[in-house]
N, C-alpha and C positions, 0 to 999 in steps of 0.2 A: 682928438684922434678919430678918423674914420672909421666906418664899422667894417671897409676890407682892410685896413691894416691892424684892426684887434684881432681880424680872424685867422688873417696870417700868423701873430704874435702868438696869440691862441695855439695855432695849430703847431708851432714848435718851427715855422718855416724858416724865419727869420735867424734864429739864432742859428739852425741848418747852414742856410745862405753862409753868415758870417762866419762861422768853423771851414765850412770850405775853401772860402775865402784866404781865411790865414793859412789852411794845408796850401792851396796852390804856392802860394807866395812862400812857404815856410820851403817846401818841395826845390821850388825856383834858384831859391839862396842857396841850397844845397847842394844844387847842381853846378851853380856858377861859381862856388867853393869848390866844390869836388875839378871842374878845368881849370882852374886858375891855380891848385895847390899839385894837379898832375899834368901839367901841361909837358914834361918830360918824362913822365913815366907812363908807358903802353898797360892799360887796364884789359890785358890778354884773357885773366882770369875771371874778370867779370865787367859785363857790359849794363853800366850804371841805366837805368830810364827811372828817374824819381828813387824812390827806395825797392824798386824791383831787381833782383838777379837774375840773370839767366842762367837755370842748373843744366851744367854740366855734368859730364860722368866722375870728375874730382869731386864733387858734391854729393854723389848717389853712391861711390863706391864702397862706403861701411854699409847701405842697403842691402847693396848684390852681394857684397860676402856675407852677410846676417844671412842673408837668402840660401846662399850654395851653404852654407854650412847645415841649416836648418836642413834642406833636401838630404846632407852626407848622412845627418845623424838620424835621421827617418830611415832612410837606406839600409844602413848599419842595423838599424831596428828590426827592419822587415826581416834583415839575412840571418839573424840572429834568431829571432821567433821562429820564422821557414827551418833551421838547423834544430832547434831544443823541442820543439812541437810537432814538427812533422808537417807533411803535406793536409792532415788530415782539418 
């Protein structure tokens, strides 16, 4: 064995290399499964690249209502305090 491919091995690159390696190819089948098994059905709701989604607002909308609710019951807080407390 050469002393750049112990240092490679060494340095953890090679086994890097080959995990990659299988992700692409693992990534690849996925995708050619994923058209071959929906080649009639419109993926309207999510536009596949590898195992990425793209978020839509069907995807974020339990956020923004966690959100508007949070702001009602601050709100509700403040008007409450302002009324039992006083301006002072």
């Amino acid at each position: 064995m050469s002393l750049a491919l112990q240092w490679l091995m060494e340095a953890g690159l090679v086994s890097y290399w080959i995990d990659d390696v299988i992700a692409d190819r693992v990534r690849e089948t996925r995708r050619q499964q994923t058209h071959t098994e929906d080649d009639n059905i419109s993926i309207s709701t999510q536009e596949r690249d590898g195992n990425q989604v793209v978020l839509r607002l069907t995807h974020l909308q339990g956020a923004f209502l966690m959100l508007i609710l949070g702001h009602g019951i601050g709100c509700v807080a403040f008007i409450l305090e302002y009324i039992f407390r006083g301006p002072n």
